[in-house]
C-alpha positions as CSV (number, residue, x, y, z in Angstrom):
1,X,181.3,169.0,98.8
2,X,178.6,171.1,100.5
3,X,175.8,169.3,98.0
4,X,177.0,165.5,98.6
5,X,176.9,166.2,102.3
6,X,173.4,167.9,101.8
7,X,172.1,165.0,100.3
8,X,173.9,162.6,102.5
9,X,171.8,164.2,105.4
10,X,168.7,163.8,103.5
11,X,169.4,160.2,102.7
12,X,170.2,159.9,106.5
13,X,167.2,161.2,108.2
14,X,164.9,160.1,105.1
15,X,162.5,157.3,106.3
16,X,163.2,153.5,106.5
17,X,161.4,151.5,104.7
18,X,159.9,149.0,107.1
19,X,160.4,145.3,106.4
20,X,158.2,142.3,106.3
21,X,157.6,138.7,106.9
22,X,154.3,137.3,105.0
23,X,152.7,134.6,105.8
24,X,149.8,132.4,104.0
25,X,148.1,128.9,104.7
26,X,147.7,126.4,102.1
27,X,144.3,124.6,102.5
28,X,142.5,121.6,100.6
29,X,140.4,124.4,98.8
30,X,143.5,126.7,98.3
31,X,146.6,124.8,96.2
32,X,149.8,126.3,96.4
33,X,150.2,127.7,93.1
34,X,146.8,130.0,94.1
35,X,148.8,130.6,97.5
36,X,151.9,132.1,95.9
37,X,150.0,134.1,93.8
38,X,147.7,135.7,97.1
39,X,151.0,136.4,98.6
40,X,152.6,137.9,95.5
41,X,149.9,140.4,95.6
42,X,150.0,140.6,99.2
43,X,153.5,141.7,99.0
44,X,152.5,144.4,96.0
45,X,150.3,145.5,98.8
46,X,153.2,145.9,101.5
47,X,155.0,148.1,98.6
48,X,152.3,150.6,97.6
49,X,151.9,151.1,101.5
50,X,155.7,151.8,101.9
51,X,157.2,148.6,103.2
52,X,159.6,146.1,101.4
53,X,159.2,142.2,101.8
54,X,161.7,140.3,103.1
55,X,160.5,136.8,103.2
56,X,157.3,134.7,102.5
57,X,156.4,131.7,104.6
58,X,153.6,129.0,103.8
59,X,151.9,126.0,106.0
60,X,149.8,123.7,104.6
61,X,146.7,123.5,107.2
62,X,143.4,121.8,107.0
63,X,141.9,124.9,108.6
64,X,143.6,128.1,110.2
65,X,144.8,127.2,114.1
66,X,142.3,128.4,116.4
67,X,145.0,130.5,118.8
68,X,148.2,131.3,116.1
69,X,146.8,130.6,112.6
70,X,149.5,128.8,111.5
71,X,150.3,126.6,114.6
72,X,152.8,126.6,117.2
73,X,155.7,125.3,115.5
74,X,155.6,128.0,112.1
75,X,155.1,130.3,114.4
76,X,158.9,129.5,116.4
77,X,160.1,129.3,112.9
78,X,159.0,132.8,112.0
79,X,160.0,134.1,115.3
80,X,163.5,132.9,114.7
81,X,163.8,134.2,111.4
82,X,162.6,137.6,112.2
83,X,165.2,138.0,115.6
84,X,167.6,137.2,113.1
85,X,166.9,139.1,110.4
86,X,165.6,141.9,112.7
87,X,162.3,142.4,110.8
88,X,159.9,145.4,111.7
89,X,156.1,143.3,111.1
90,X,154.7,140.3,109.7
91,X,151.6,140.8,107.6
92,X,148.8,137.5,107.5
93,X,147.3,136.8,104.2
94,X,144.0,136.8,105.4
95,X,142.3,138.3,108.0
96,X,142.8,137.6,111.9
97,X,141.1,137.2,114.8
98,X,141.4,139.5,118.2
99,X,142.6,136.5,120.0
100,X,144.6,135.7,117.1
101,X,146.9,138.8,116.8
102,X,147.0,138.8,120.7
103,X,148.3,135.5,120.8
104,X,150.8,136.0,117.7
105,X,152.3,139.1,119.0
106,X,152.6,138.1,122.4
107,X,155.0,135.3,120.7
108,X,157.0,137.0,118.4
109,X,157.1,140.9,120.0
110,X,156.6,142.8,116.2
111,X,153.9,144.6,114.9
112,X,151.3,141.8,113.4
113,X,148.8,143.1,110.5
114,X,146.1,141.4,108.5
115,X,145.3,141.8,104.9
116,X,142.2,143.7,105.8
117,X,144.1,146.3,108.2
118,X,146.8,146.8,105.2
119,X,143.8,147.8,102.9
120,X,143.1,150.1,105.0
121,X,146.0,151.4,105.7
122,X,146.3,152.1,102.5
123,X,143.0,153.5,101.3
124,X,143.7,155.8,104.6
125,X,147.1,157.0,102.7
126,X,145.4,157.6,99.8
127,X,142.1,159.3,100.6
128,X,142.1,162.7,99.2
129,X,138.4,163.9,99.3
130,X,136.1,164.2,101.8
131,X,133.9,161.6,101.2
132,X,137.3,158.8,100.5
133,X,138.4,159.9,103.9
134,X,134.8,159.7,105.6
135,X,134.6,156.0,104.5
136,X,138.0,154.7,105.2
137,X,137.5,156.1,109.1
138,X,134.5,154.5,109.4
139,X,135.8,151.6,107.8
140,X,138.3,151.9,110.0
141,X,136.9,152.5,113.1
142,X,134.3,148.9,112.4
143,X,137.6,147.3,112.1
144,X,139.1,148.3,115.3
145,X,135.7,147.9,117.5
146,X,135.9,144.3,118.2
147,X,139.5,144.4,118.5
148,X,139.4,146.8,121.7
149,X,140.3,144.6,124.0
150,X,143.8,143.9,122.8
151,X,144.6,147.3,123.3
152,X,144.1,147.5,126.9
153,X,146.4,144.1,127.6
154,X,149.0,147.0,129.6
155,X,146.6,146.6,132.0
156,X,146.7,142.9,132.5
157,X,149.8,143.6,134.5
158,X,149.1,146.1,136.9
159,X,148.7,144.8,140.3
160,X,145.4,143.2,141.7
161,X,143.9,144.3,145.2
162,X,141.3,147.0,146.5
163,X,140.6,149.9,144.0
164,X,143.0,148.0,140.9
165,X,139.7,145.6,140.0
166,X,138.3,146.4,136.5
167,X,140.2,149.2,135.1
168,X,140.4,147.9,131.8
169,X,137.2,146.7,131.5
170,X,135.9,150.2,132.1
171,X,138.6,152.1,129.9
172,X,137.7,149.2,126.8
173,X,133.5,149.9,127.3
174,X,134.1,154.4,127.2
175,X,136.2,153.4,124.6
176,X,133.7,151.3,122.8
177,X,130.7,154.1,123.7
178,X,132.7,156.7,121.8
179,X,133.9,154.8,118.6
180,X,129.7,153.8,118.8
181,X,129.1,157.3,119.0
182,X,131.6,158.3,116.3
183,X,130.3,155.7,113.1
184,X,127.0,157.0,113.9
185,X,128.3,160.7,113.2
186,X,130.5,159.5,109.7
187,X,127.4,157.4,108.8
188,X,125.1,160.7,109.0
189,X,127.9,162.9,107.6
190,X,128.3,159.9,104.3
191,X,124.6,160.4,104.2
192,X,124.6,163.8,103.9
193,X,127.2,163.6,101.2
194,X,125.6,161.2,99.1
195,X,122.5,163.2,98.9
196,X,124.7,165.9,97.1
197,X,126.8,163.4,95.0
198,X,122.9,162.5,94.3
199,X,122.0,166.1,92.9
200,X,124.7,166.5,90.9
201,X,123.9,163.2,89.1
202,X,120.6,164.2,88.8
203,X,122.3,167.5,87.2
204,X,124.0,165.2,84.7
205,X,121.1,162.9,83.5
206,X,120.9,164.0,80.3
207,X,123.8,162.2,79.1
208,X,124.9,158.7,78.5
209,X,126.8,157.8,81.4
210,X,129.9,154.9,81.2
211,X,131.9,153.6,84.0
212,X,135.4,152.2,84.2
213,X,135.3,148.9,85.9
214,X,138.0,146.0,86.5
215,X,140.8,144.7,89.1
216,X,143.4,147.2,90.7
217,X,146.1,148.4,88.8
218,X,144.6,147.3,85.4
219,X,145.2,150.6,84.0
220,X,141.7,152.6,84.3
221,X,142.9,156.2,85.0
222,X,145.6,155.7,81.9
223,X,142.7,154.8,80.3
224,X,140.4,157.8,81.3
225,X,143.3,159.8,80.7
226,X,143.2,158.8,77.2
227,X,139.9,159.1,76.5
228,X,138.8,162.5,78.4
229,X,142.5,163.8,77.6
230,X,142.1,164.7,81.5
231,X,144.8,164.3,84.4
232,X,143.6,162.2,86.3
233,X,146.1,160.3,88.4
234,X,147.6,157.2,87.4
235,X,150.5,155.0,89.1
236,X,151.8,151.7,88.9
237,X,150.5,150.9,92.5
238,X,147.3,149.2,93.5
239,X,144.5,151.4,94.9
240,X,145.8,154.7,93.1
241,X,142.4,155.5,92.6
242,X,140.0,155.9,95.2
243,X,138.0,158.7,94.7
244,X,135.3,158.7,91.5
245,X,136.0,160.6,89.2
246,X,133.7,161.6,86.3
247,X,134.6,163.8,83.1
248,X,132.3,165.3,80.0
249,X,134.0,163.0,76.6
250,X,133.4,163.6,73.6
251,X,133.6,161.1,71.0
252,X,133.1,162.4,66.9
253,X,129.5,163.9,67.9
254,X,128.7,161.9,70.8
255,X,129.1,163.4,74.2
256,X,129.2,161.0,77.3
257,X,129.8,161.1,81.3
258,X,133.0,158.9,81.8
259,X,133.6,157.9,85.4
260,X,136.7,156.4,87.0
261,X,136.0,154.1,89.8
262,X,138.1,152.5,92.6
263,X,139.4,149.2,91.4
264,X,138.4,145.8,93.1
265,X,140.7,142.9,94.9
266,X,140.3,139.4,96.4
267,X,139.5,139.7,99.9
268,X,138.5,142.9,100.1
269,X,137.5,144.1,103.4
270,X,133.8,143.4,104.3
271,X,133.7,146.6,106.5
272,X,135.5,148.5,103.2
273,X,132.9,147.2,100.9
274,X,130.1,148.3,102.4
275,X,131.4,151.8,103.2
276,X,132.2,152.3,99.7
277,X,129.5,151.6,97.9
278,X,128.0,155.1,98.0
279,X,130.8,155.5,96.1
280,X,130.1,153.1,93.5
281,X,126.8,154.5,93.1
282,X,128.2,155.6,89.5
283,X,128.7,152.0,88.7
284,X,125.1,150.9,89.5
285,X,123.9,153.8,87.8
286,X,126.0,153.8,84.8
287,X,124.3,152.9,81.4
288,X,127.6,150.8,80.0
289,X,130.2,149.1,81.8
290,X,134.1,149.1,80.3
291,X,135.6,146.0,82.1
292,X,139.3,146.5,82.2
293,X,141.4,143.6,81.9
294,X,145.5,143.3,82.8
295,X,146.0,140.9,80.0
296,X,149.7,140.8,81.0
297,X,148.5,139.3,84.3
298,X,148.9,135.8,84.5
299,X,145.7,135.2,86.5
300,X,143.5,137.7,85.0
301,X,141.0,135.3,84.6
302,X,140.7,135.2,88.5
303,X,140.6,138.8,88.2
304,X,137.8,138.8,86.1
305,X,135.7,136.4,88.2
306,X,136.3,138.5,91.2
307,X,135.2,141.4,89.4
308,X,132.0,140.2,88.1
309,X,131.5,138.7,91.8
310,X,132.0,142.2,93.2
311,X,129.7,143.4,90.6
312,X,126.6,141.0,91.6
313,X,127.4,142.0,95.0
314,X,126.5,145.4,94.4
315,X,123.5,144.5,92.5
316,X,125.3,144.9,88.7
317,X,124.5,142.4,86.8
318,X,122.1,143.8,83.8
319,X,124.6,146.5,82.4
320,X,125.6,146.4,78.9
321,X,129.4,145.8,79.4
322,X,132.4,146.2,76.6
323,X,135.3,144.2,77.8
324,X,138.6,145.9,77.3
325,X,142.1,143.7,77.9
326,X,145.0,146.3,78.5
327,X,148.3,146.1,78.3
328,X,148.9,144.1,74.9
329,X,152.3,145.2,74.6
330,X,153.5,143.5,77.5
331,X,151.2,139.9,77.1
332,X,153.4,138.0,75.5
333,X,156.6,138.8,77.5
334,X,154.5,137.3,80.3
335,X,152.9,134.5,78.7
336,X,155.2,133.1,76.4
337,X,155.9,130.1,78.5
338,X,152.3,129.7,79.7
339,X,149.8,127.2,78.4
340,X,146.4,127.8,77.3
341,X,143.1,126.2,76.3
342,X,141.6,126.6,73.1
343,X,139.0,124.4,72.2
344,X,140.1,122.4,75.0
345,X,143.3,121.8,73.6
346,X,146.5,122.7,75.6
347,X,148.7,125.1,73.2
348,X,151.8,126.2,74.5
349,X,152.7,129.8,73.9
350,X,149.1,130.9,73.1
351,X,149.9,134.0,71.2
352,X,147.7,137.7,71.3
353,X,146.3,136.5,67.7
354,X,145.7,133.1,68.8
355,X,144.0,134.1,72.3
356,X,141.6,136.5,70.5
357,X,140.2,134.3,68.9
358,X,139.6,132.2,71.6
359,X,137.0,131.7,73.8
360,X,137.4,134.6,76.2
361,X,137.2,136.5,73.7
362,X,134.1,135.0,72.2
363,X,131.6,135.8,75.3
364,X,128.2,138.1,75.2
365,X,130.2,141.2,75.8
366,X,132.2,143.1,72.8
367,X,136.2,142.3,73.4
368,X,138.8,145.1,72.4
369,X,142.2,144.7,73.0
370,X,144.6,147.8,73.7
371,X,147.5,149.4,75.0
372,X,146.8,152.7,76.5
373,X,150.0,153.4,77.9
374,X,151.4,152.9,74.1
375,X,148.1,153.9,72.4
376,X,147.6,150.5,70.5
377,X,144.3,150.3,68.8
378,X,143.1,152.9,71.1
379,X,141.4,154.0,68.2
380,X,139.2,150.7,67.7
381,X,138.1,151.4,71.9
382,X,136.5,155.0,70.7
383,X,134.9,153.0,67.7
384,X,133.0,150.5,69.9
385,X,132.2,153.1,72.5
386,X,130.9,155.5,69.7
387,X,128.5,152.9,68.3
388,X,127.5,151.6,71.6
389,X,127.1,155.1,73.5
390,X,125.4,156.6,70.1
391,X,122.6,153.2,70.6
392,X,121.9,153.7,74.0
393,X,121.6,157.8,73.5
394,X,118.6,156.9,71.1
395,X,117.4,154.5,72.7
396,X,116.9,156.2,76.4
397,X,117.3,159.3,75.2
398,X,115.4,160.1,72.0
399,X,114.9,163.6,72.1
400,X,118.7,164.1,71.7
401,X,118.9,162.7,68.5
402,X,119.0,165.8,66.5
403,X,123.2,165.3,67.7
404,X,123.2,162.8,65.1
C-alpha cells in the first residue's frame, strides 16, 4: 500500500505535459500534401520539447495576413477550440512577426510560439557543452531583440498624465542596450572558443577526417556508435545531437577522425544557422562526407535537398560524399503503398531491390544501404569507407603510407 501511494504522489506532482494547437497556411507554392507533412514534423518538434498535440488546423492563403497570419475568422475558430478544449499554446508553422504574436495573443489569451522559437527551445534543452549553450543564447537573445516591445505591452495600461509618459519606451531601449551588450560578450566568448576547437584540429591533422551529415533523426549517432563502438548518445527525437563529437576509428589498418555533427531541418532558424556554424567547422573541413538518409521517411527526398541546400550554404559543395540510406528494415513497412518513378514509369510498391537500382541510387556519390540499429550490411559501410578513407590517406597524405 505504502509503494502504490508513493507512486501515486509521484504521478501527482509529476509535470503536465503541455498541450498544443498547430497551425500552417497552405499557399499557391505550398500544396497541402507538403503542408501536412511541415506540420507532422512540427508536431515531432512539440514532442521532443515535452508537449503533446492536440489538434492541427490549416488555411489556404495567398500570402500570410499581415496582423494574424491566418486571418480573422481561423483565428475565432482556433480561439473557440482552444476555450473548449482548454489548450496551454498554439505553435505557428513558420515564423512570426512582433506585431504578429501581439496581435494573435491578444485574441486568443495562450502562450503563442513560432517554429523558430520551438527550435530554440529545444537546442536550449539540449545544450550540454559550453560552446552548444554559448550559441543557442546568443541565438536566442537575436531572436528576442526585435521582439522587445511585446514585452513591455503591461505598460500600455498604466495611466497617462505628468511623470507616467514614456516608461516603456525607456525600460524596452536599457533593455535593448544590455541584450546589445550581451551578444557582443557570447560572440567574443564563441571566438575565443573556436580558436581552441581550432588547435585541437590542427592537433589532429594527420589523419583522414570524415563527417556524419544528413536530416535530424536519420540515425547518425547510432551510426557513430557503430562504427567508433563509442557511446555517444542516440534517441529517437529530433536534435539529440547538438554538440560535435569526433572519435579516433579504426577500420582493418586504416585509422580515421569520425565526427558526429548536429543534424539539419527545413526552416531552420536564420539566427541558429549562423551561430552554429563554428560548429560545423568539422563539416567544412572534413575530407569525406557520409550523407545519412532515413529511407523509411516518406519525403526523404526533401530531406536530401534540404541537406545539400544547407551544405552550399556553408560553403560544402566539393567534398567527396558516400551516401548512406538507413533504416532498411523499416522501408518497406512505410512505402509499401507508395508509388515511385523508375525510368519515369509509376511502379506501385517500389521495393528496396527495385529502388536500388533506381536512379537515386545511380548519382555521382557511392550509395550503401544499411540498418544500423539491426546491423544490416553494416559491414559493406566499413568496406566503402576503407577503400575511400585508404585513397584519400595516399593521396593527401603520402608519407603515411607505410600503414598500408
Amino acid at each position: 500500500m505504502a509503494r502504490k501511494s508513493l507512486l501515486k504522489k509521484l504521478h501527482d506532482t509529476a509535470p503536465k505535459r503541455e498541450t498544443a494547437v498547430l497551425v500552417g497556411i497552405i499557399t499557391p507554392e505550398t500544396s497541402e500534401a507538403r503542408e501536412k507533412e511541415y506540420l507532422d514534423e512540427l508536431a515531432f518538434l512539440v514532442d521532443t520539447a515535452g508537449g503533446e498535440t492536440k489538434h492541427i488546423f490549416t488555411q489556404k492563403l495567398n500570402k500570410p495576413d499581415r496582423a494574424t497570419f491566418v486571418g480573422s475568422g481561423k483565428l475565432e475558430e482556433i480561439k473557440e477550440y482552444i476555450t473548449a478544449e482548454e489548450t496551454d499554446l498554439v505553435v505557428f508553422d513558420d515564423e512570426l512577426s512582433p506585431m504578429q504574436v501581439r496581435n494573435i495573443e491578444n485574441e486568443l489569451k495562450v502562450k503563442v510560439l513560432d517554429r523558430s522559437n520551438l527550435i530554440l527551445d529545444i537546442f536550449a534543452s539540449r545544450a550540454q557543452t559550453a560552446q552548444a549553450k554559448t550559441q543557442v543564447e546568443l541565438a536566442q537573445l537575436q531572436y528576442l531583440l526585435p521582439r522587445l516591445t511585446r514585452m513591455w505591452t503591461h505598460l500600455e495600461r498604466q495611466k497617462g498624465g505628468i511623470g507616467m509618459r514614456g516608461p516603456g519606451e525607456s525600460q524596452i531601449e536599457s533593455d535593448r542596450r544590455m541584450i546589445n551588450n550581451k551578444v557582443a560578450l557570447l560572440k567574443d566568448k564563441l571566438k575565443a572558443i573556436d580558436k581552441q576547437n581550432l588547435t585541437q584540429r590542427k592537433n589532429r591533422k594527420e589523419l583522414v577526417r570524415v563527417a556524419l551529415v544528413g536530416y535530424t533523426n536519420v540515425g547518425k549517432s547510432t551510426i557513430m556508435n557503430m562504427l567508433s563502438k563509442s557511446e555517444v548518445f542516440a534517441e529517437n527525437k529530433l536534435f539529440a545531437t547538438l554538440d560535435t563529437t569526433v572519435r579516433k576509428v579504426v577500420i582493418e589498418n586504416v585509422p580515421f577522425l569520425l565526427s558526429d555533427t548536429v543534424g539539419f531541418i527545413r526552416k531552420l532558424p536564420h539566427h541558429l544557422v549562423e551561430c552554429f556554424k563554428s560548429t560545423l567547422d568539422e563539416v567544412r573541413e572534413a575530407d569525406i562526407l557520409i550523407h545519412v538518409v532515413d529511407i523509411s521517411h516518406p519525403n526523404f527526398e526533401d530531406h536530401i535537398r534540404t541537406v545539400n541546400e544547407t551544405l552550399k550554404d556553408l560553403g560544402v559543395t566539393d567534398k567527396e560524399t558516400i551516401t548512406v540510406f538507413n533504416k532498411i528494415d523499416a522501408y518497406q513497412e512505410v512505402h509499401q503503398e507508395q508509388e515511385w518513378m523508375v525510368d519515369n514509369e509509376e511502379v506501385p510498391g517500389l521495393t528496396l531491390n527495385d529502388f536500388k537500382k533506381s536512379w537515386m541510387a545511380k548519382n555521382a556519390s557511392p550509395a550503401v544501404f544499411i540498418s544500423a540499429t539491426e546491423k544490416e550490411n553494416t559491414e559493406e559501410l566499413k568496406d566503402v569507407i576503407y577503400h575511400r578513407v585508404k585513397a584519400v590517406n595516399e593521396k593527401i597524405y603520402p608519407y603515411n603510407n607505410f600503414l598500408y
